[in-house]
PALOTOR-268316 format. One line per field, with one value per residue: y, z, x of N, C-alpha, C in turn; residue number from 1; residue in one letter. Coordinates in Angstrom, 2 decimals, m for minus. Layout:
<sites>
n_c2 [Y:...]
n_c3 [Z:...]
n_c1 [X:...]
ca_c2 [Y:...]
ca_c3 [Z:...]
ca_c1 [X:...]
c_c2 [Y:...]
c_c3 [Z:...]
c_c1 [X:...]
k [NUM:...]
r [A:...]
</sites>
This chain:
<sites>
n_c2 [m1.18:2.09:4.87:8.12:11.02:13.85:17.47:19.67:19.82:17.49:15.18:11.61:11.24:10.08:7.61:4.00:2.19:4.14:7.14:10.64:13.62:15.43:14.97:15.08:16.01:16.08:17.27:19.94:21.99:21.79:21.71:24.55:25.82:25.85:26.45:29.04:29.79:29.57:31.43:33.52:33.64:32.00:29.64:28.91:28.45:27.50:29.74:29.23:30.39:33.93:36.21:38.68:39.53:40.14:39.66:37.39:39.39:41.56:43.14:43.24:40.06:38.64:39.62:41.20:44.69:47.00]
n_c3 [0.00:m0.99:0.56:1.80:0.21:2.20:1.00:1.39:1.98:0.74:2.19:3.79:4.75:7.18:9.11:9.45:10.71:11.80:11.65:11.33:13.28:11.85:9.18:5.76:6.15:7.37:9.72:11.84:11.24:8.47:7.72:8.44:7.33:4.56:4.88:5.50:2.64:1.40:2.47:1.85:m0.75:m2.78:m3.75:m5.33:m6.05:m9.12:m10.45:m12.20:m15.68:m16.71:m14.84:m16.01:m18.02:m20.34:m23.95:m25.97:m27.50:m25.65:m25.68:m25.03:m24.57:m26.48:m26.23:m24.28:m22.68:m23.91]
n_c1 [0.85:0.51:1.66:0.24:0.78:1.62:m0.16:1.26:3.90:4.91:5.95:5.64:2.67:1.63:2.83:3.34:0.16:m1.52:m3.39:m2.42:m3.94:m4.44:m5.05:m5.61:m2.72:0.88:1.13:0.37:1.60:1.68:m0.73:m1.88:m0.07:m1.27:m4.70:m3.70:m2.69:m5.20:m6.82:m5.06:m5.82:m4.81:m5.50:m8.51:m11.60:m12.92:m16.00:m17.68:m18.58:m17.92:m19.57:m20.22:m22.06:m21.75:m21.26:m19.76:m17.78:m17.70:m19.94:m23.48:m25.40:m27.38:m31.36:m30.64:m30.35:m28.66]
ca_c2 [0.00:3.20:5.91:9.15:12.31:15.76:17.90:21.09:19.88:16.20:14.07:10.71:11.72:8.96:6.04:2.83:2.11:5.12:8.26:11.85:14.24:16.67:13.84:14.31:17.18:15.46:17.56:20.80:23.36:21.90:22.05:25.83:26.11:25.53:27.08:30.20:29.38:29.75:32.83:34.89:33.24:31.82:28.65:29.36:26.97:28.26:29.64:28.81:31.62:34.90:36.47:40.15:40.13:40.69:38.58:37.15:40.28:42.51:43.36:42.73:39.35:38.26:39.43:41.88:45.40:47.78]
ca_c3 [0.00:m0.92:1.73:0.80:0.58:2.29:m0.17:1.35:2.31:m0.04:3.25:3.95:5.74:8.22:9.04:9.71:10.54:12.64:10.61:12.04:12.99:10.78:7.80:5.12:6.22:8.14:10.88:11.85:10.74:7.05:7.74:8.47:5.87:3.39:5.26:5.15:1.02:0.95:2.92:0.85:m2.71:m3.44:m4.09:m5.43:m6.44:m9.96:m10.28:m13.84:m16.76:m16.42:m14.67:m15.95:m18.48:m21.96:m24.94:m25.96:m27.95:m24.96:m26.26:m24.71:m25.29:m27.15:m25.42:m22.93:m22.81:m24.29]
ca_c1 [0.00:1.39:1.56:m0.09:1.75:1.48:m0.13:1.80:5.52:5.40:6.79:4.25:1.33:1.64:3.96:2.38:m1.29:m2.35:m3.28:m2.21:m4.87:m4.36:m5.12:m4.13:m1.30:1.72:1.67:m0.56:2.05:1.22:m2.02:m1.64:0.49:m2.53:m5.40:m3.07:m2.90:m6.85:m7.34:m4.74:m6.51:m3.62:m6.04:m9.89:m12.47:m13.66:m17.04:m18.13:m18.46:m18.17:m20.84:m20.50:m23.14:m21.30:m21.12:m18.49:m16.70:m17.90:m21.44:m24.47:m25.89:m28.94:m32.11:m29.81:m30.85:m27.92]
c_c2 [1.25:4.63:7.52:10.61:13.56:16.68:18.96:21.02:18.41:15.25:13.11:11.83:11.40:8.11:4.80:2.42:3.75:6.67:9.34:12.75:14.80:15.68:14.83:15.15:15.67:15.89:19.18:22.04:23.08:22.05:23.43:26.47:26.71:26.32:28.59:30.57:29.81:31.24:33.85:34.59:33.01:29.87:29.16:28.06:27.90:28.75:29.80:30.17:32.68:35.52:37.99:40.84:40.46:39.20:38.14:38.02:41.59:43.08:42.76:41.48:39.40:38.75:40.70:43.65:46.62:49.06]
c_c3 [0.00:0.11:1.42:1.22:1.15:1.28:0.10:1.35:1.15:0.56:2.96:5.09:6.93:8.09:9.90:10.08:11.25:11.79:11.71:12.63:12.10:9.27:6.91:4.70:7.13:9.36:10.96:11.01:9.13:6.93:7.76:7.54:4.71:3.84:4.98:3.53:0.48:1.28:2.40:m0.96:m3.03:m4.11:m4.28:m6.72:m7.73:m10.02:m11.62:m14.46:m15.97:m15.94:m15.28:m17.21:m20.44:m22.72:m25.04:m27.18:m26.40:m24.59:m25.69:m25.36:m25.97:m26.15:m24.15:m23.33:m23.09:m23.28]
c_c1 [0.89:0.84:0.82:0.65:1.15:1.28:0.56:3.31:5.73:5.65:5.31:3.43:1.18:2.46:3.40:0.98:m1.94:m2.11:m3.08:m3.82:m5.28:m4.27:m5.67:m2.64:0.02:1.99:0.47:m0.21:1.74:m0.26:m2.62:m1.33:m1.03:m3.24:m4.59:m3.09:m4.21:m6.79:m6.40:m4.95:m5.44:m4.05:m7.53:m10.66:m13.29:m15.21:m17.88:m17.77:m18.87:m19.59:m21.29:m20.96:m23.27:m21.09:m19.62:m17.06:m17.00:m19.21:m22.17:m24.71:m27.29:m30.28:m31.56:m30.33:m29.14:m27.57]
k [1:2:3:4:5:6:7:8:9:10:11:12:13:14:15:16:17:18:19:20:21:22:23:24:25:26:27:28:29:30:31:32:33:34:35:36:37:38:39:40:41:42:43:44:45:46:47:48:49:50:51:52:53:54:55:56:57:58:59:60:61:62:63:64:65:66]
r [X:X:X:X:X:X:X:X:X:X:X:X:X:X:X:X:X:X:X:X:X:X:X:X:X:X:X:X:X:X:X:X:X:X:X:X:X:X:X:X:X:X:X:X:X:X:X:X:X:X:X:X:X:X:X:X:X:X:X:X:X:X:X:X:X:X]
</sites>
């Protein structure tokens, strides 16, 4: 079974059956690490197409009021 990695530092996650708390960091300070990562947007969860209304040269779409 392969071990799974720290997504913030790369080390294993854990070493032999018992998982860390901080699953699936290796330790809290990577866990920090990351959370820190979110809250300056340095990670963002897309939120589909543009929402701001224009076609796709700029222009109102179809139906849109000029």
């Amino acid at each position: 079974m392969t071990t799974p990695a720290c997504p913030t530092c790369g080390r294993p996650a854990f070493r032999g059956t018992a998982r860390p708390d901080p699953f699936p960091f290796c330790s809290a300070r990577c866990q920090l690490v990351d959370l820190g990562r979110w809250l300056d947007e340095e990670f963002r969860i897309p939120d589909g197409p543009d929402q701001s209304g224009g076609g796709v040269d700029g222009a109102p779409a179809a139906g849109e009021a000029s």
